[in-house]
Structures are given as structure tokens and as C-alpha cells.
C-alpha positions in Angstrom: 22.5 12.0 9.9 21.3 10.9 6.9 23.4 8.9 4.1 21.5 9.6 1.2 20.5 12.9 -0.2 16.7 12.5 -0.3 14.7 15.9 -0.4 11.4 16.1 1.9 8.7 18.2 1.3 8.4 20.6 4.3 4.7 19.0 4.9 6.5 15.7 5.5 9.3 17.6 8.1 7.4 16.4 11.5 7.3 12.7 10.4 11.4 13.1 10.5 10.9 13.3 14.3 12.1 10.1 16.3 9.2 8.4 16.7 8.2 4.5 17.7 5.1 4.4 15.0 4.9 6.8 12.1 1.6 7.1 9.8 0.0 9.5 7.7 -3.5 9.8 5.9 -5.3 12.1 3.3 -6.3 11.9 -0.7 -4.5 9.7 -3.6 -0.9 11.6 -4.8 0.5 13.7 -1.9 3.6 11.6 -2.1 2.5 10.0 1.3 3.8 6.3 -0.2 7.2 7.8 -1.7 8.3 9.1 0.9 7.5 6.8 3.3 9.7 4.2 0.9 12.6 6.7 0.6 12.4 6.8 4.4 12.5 3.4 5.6 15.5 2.8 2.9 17.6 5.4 4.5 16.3 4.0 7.8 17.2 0.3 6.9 21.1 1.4 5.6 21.7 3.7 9.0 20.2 1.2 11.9 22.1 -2.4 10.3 19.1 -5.4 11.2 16.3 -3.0 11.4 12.6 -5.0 10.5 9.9 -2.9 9.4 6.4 -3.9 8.2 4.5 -1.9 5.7 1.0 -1.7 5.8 -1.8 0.0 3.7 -5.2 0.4 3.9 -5.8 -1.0 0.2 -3.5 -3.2 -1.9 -5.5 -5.1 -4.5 -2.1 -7.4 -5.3 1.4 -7.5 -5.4 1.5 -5.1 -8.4 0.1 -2.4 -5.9 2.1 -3.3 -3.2 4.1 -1.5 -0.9 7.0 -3.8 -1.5 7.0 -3.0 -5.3 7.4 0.7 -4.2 10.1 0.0 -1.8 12.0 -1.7 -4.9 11.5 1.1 -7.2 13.4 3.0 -4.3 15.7 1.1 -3.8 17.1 1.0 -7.5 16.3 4.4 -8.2 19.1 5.6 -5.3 21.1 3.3 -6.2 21.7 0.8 -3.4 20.2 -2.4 -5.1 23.3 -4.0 -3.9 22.8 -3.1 -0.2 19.5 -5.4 -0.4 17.8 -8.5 -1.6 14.9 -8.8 -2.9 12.8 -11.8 -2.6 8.7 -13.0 -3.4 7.3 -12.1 0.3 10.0 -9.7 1.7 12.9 -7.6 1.2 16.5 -8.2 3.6 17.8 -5.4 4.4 21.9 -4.6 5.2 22.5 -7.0 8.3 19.8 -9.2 7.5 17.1 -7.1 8.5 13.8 -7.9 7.3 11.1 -5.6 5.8 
């Protein structure tokens, strides 16, 4: 059940699936990344402790970074108080790791 009311585009619906390893691939601005962030976010608040690792073929620096997506998510829903953020990594809600 999800917590947060995050809308997924119905190309994204299969990667909803339970599912050990989830990845997707194709061209620059199908909203691949944002979802992905808005996903593990809800993931990380509903499974307390999870650790997730985010990985891309290309990040030229931190500026580019996975991680500073995942922050923009996290403040834009509004649960920058569930989380803290730090240089390397990101605790999650039961000191999960991401």
C-alpha cells in the first residue's frame, strides 16, 4: 500500500511489480530517474531499515548525482524530516542506508 500519493506513468506500471533488482534504460527525459527517486522514497518510509544503492551509467559529479535527485524528492513530498542527509549517503527511517 503506498503512503504517499505519487502518480506513475502507465509505462512505468510493471516496474511496480515485487521484484529483487529493478532497472530501466532508453533516451535522456522519459522520467526514468524521477521515478525511480519517488520510488525508493516511498520504498524507504514503508520497509523501516531498508539499504538501497543507486547506480547510473554516467554521473560526471555530485551535482549530477543520483543522491541530489533523491534529495530533491525527498523535500518536494515533504518528508525531509523522515531522513538525513549527509556528504556520501542518505539514512533513511530506521537507519537505513541509501
Amino acid at each position: 500500500m503506498s503512503i504517499l500519493k505519487i502518480e506513475t506513468p502507465r509505462a512505468f506500471k510493471p516496474l511496480l511489480l515485487p521484484s529483487r533488482y529493478k532497472g530501466a534504460y532508453g533516451g535522456r527525459g522519459s522520467g526514468k530517474s524521477h521515478f525511480f527517486a519517488e520510488k525508493l522514497v516511498e520504498d524507504c518510509l514503508e520497509e523501516k531499515g531498508m539499504l538501497a544503492v543507486c547506480i547510473r551509467e554516467v554521473q560526471k559529479s555530485l551535482m549530477q548525482s543520483s543522491k541530489r535527485l533523491l534529495e530533491t524528492k525527498i523535500a518536494a513530498l515533504g518528508v525531509g524530516h523522515l531522513f538525513k542527509v549527509f556528504e556520501r549517503e542518505i539514512e533513511t527511517p530506521g537507519d537505513g542506508i541509501i
